[in-house]
C-alpha positions, 0 to 999 in steps of 0.5 A: 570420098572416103573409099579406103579410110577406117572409121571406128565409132565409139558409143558410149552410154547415153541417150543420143546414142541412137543417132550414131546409126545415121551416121555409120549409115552415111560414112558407108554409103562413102565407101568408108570401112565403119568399125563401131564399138560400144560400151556395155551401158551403150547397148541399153539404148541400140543393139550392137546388131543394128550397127552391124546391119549397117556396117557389115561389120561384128560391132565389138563390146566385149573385151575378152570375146574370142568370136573373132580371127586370132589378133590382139583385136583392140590393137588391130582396130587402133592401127587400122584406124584414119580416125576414131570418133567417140559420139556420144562421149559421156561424162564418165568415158571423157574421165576415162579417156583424159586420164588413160583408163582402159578397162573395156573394149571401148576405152582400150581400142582408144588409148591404142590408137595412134589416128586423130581423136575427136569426141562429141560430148553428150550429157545433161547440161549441169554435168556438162558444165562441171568444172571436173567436167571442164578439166577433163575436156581440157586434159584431152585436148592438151593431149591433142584429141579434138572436142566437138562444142555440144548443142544448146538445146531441149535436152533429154532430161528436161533441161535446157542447155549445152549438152545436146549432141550435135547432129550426125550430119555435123560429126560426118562433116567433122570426119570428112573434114579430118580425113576426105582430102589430102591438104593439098591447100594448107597455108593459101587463104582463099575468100569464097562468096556465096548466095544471093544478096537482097537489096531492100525496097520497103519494110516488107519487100526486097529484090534478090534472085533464085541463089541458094549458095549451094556452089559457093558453100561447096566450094569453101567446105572443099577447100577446108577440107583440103588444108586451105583457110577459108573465110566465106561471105554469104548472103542469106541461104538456108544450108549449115555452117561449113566446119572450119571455115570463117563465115561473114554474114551479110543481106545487101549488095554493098554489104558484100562489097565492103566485106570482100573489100576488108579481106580481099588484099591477104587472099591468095585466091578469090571465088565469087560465087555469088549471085549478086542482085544487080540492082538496088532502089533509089528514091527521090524525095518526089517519089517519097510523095508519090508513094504517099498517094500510092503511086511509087516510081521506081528508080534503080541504079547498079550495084558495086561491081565486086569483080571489078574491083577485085580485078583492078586492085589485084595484087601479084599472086593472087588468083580471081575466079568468077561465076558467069550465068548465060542462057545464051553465047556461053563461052563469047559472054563467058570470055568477055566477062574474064578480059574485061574484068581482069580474072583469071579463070570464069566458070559458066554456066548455061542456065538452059541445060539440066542439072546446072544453075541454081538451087540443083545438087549437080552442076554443069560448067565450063572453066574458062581461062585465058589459055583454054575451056574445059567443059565438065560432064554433069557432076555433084556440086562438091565435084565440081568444087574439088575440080576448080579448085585443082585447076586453080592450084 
């Protein structure tokens, strides 16, 4: 994914240093070429050897260190860099960098550099909160670097508050985000839904089904990626927040509904992923009574068919794609489902084959449109993202 990209790491000196290590981790095994360079309090709290185990390449501290091929090296780095990530950015590196102080290795290589600049602050959460602190983080972004929002929470030093750096697998979706696609989708607005929805029988119980969104989410994190605004209206999962994207929350089927229904009309394209729970509880007063006695019947009645809707209100322009789960006539069901729905495009899923359906990491599917199918090898869930969202645009 980011095979050919330059990444350079800025530590600086604080606690969460460390975690920086993750993350050159998984920025290599991205294929990216990972350049760290540290400050000297930074290397109080991690070895310049453990990022250079991990990257393969000499980790840079010293400003004036000739172990290296004859080049003006900060300057080498800053035209080598796609982006230039600064985590953990300290209190006292955010001064420099605001007002263009450069007096180490670190701070020079910054201010040579030409690439997107994102700093993920990390420090005790009163310092964090400081107005110099917050005059120093708005200088940077009137200069155009992007600011990561720390974490609230249990920090180092004992306090509780904003200041925690976010996780590395926060700041890998930053820089994936920033550099892993071309955006190709920039200005389409596209609505993805997502995960399962639960339909309340009692206090205690619901009916869902086994989604656990990983598709749906895959599919928004793909097209912000790509330069698209995103809004993502999902049921309850247990996956992060994609970055950039606009996330509508929601438990029930007509939930969904009405949400999809608000946004829908602006959408350029529309992907429903969810898997919705098809039917909802419906109780009389005489099954109140029963259950009084415990002996509830159960009457269901059908959800608010959101496809359908979709397909009958669809303005000119605008592209439907939904999801069609079969354990049987994948292809016949599949088409169906796109004629009678009015879509234009159906991806299926055969339930029965490995790898595919819910809760995997990969997926195994055919996009069906009215002109052809195209059967997918088994891939990745971002694959399978990146591929439908070619064939839509």
């Amino acid at each position: 994914m980011l095979s050919g990209k330059t990444v350079v790491l800025g530590v600086s000196g604080g606690i969460a240093a460390y975690k920086i290590a993750s993350l050159a981790s998984s920025l290599k095994k991205l294929r990216a070429n990972v350049q760290v360079i540290m400050t000297r309090n930074a290397t109080e709290f991690i070895t310049p050897v453990t990022f250079e185990s991990l990257t393969g390449n000499k980790c840079l501290v010293d400003t004036f260190d000739r172990n290296f091929e004859f080049s003006v090296e900060h300057v080498a780095l800053a035209k080598m860099a796609d982006i230039f990530m600064l985590a953990p950015a300290t209190a006292n590196v955010i001064a420099k960098v605001a007002h263009g102080i450069a007096d180490d290795m670190l701070t020079t290589t910054f201010l040579a550099c030409h690439c997107p600049k994102y700093l993920a602050p990390a420090m005790n959460t009163h310092m964090f909160d400081n107005p110099v602190t917050q005059d120093n983080l708005n200088v940077c972004r009137s200069y155009g670097m992007h600011v990561i929002d720390p974490a609230v929470g249990y920090l180092a030093c004992g306090d509780t508050g904003a200041g925690k750096m976010p996780q590395p697998e926060t700041l890998l979706n930053y820089i994936i985000h920033e550099i892993g696609h071309e955006k190709d989708l920039a200005g389409k607005k596209i609505l993805v839904t997502a995960g399962p929805t639960r339909e309340v029988l009692d206090p205690v119980r619901y009916l869902t089904n086994h989604s656990t969104g990983k598709m749906g989410y895959a599919i928004a994190k793909a097209a912000a990626s790509r330069g698209a605004e995103v809004t993502l209206v999902t049921g309850p999962v247990n996956l992060e927040k994609p970055v950039f994207v606009k996330v509508i929350r929601i438990e029930s089927a007509r939930e969904m509904f009405e949400a999809v229904k608000a946004v829908s009309q602006d959408q350029d394209a529309i992907i429903k992923a969810a898997a919705v729970a098809d039917y909802r509880p419906v109780f009389t007063a005489q099954e109140k009574m029963k259950k009084k006695d415990g002996q509830l019947t159960l009457a269901l009645e059908r959800t608010d068919d959101i496809l359908g809707y979709l397909g009958q209100n669809k303005r000119e322009g605008q592209f439907l794609c939904g999801f069609s789960m079969e354990t049987q006539d994948l292809v016949e069901n599949s088409r169906a489902k796109l004629i009678k729905k009015n879509l234009d495009m159906v991806v299926a899923n055969n339930l029965k084959v490995e790898g595919a359906g819910f809760g995997t990491d990969t997926n195994v599917v055919t996009l069906i449109t009215r002109q052809e199918e195209i059967a997918l090898e088994k891939m990745s869930k971002d694959q399978v993202a990146d591929e439908i969202l070619t064939r839509i645009f």
